[in-house]
N, C-alpha and C positions, 0 to 999 in steps of 0.2 A: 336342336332343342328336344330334351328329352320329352315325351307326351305322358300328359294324365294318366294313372291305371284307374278304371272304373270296374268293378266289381260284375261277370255276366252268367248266371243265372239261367240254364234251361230245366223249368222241371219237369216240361212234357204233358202230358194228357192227366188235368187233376178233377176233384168234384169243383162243382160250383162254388160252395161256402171253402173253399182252401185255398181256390183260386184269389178269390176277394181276400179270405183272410191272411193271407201270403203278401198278397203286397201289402196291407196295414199293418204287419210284423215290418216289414221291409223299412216302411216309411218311418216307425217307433225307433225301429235298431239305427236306422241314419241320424235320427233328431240327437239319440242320444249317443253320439259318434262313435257307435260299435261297428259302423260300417260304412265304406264310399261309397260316393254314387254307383247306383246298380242300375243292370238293366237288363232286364227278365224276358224270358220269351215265352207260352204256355199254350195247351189246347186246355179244350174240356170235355169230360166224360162222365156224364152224357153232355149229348149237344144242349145248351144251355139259352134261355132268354135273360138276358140281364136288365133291369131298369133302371134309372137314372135315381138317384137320390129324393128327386120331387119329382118323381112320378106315383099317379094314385092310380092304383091296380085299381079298385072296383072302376073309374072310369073309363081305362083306358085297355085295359091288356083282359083276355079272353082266355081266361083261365082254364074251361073244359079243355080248349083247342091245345093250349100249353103241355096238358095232362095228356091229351089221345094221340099227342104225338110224339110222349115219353122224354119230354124236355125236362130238364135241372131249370130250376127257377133263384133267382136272386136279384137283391139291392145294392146296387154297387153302391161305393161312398162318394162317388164323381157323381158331377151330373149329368145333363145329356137325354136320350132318348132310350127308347129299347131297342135290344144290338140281339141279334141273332146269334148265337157265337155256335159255328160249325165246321163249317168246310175254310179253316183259315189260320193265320198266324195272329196270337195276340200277344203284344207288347204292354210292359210296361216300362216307365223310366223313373227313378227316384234320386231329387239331387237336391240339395239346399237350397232355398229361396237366396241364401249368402253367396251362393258362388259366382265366383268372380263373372263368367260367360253368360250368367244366368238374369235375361233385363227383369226389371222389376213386374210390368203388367202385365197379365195371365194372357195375352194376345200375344205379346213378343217373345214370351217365354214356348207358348205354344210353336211360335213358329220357328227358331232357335232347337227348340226339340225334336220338331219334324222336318229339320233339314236328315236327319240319318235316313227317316223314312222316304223323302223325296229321294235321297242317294239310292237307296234301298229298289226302288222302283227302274232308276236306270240302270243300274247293274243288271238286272232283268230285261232290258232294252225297252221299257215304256214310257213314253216322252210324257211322264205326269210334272205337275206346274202346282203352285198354289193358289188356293180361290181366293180372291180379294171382294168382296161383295161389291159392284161398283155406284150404283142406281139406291135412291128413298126406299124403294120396294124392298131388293134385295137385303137391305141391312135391317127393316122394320120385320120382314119376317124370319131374321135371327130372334131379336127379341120376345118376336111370337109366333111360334111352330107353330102350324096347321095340323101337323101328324106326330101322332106318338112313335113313328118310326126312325129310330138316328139316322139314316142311308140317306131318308129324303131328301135332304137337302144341306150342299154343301156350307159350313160355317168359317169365321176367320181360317184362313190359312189352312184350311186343309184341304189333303191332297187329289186332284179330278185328272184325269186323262180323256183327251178327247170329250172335254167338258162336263164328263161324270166322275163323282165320287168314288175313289176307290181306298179308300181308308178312314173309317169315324174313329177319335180321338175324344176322350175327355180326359179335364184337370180337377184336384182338389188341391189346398195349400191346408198344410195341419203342420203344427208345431216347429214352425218356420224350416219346411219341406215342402218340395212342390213334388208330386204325385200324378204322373198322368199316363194314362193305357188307352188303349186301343187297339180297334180290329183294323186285318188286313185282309181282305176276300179274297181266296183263290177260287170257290165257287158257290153260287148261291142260289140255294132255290125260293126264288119267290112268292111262290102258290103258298107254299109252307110260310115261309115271311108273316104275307100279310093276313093269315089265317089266325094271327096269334093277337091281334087287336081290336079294338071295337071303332064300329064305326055307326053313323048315324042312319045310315040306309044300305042295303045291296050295294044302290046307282052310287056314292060317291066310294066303298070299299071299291068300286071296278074302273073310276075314273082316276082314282088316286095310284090304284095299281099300273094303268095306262101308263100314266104319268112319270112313273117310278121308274121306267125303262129310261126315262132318256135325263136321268139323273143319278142315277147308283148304277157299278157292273164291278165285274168281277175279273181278277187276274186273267183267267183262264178262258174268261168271254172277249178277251182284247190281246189275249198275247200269240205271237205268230208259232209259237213251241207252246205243246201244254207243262206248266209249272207245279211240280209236284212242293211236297211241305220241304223236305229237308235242301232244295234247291234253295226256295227260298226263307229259309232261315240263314244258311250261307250267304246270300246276297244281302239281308237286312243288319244282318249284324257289320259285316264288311260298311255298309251306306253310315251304323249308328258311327263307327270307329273313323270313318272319311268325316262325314257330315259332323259331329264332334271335339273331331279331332283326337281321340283318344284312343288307348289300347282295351282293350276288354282282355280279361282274366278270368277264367273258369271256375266256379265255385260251387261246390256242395253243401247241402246245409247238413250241418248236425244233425245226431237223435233230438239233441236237445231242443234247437231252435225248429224240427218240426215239431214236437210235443206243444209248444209255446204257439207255432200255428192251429194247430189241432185244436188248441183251446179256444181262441180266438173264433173259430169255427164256428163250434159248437156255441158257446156263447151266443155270439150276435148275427151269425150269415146261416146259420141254421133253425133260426129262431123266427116265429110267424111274427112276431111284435113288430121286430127291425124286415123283414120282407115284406107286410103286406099292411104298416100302421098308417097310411096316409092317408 
């Protein structure tokens, strides 16, 4: 049986607003079927804090700290928490909410999507699993996060190893398209992390950080070989095409279809309105 071609996309180390606005081209050009499912890989330059779509900057995120530490700032159109993006691989996937593999609720679709990235992890040899929340506690504080940080704590189905988080994902659905990225840690510095948000005192910023050890880590803090980017971009991609089931296909974008991102950009992912109206 012949496999899917799905559309694969590396464009490397972008800004902030190209990044975001790159995959909202992505997800427009698929609704209006100029293109298959894709599936993108990216860094960012500069290292970047990204926030959740409902998240309010003046309460939560510490904007001096953002600035002295020379970080790209942006509002992604997902939702979720603020995601460091640094030392790491960031995916995105864009596929029809119609296709055939694709279950209908945003939990089964998630996990459906991060089978590439579960694959992706043992290619690498790390025995990572999906979080099932199992306990009243653990699924009540899905629906009400403690911390403005995404790492803290694992959600449906994604991926922990040795019981921590080692991949934050979020979804949007827009124009009957499901749209979802996320980080993959290869290293992380946490001091920097939790330096970038606000907290209500010193005492819970140093208990929260405590905390934080033995729920988020990093490829590079659990794997027995240190894992450079381009290893693992080989082995994720390899996990999306297993985990899938499809072929992936190289592609370049155009002058033109960057010009059409550029715009996008500028517009709305570079604009104070859309980053910081909440």
């Amino acid at each position: 049986m012949t496999k899917e071609i799905w559309r694969f996309i590396d464009s490397g180390n972008c800004s902030p607003s190209f990044n975001m606005a790159l995959d909202e081209a992505l997800l427009d050009w698929h609704s209006e079927g100029k293109i298959p499912p894709t599936i993108r890989f990216y860094g960012w330059d500069p290292a970047t804090l990204s926030i959740g779509y409902f998240q309010k900057v003046e309460k939560e995120i510490n904007m001096d700290a953002v600035k002295e530490h020379g970080l790209g700032f942006v509002r992604r159109p997902t939702g979720g928490r603020g995601v460091l993006h640094d030392e790491e691989l960031t995916y995105s996937v864009i596929v029809s909410e119609e296709h055939p593999e694709m279950p209908k609720t945003v939990t089964e679709a998630y996990r459906v999507i991060s089978e590439g990235i579960l694959k992706g992890f043992h290619g690498l040899g790390l025995e990572a699993y999906f979080a099932v929340p199992r306990t009243d506690e653990e699924r009540s504080s899905l629906k009400n996060p403690r911390s403005a940080v995404c790492f803290d704590a694992p959600s449906w189905y994604e991926l922990v190893v040795e019981g921590r988080k080692v991949a934050g994902s979020a979804q949007t659905r827009q124009k009957g398209v499901i749209l979802q990225h996320g980080s993959i840690l290869l290293d992380l510095d946490e001091d920097k992390l939790f330096s970038l948000f606000k907290y209500p005192s010193d005492r819970v910023k140093e208990r929260m950080q405590k905390a934080f050890k033995n729920k988020a880590v990093a490829i590079n803090a659990i794997s027995p070989k240190r894992i450079n980017l381009s290893e693992a971009k080989a082995a994720f991609k390899k996990g999306f095409e297993e985990g899938l089931n499809i072929e992936l296909q190289p592609y370049e974008l155009s002058d033109e279809e960057i010009q059409y991102v550029k715009k996008i950009a500028q517009d709305r992912y570079e604009n104070d309105e859309w980053n910081f109206r909440r």
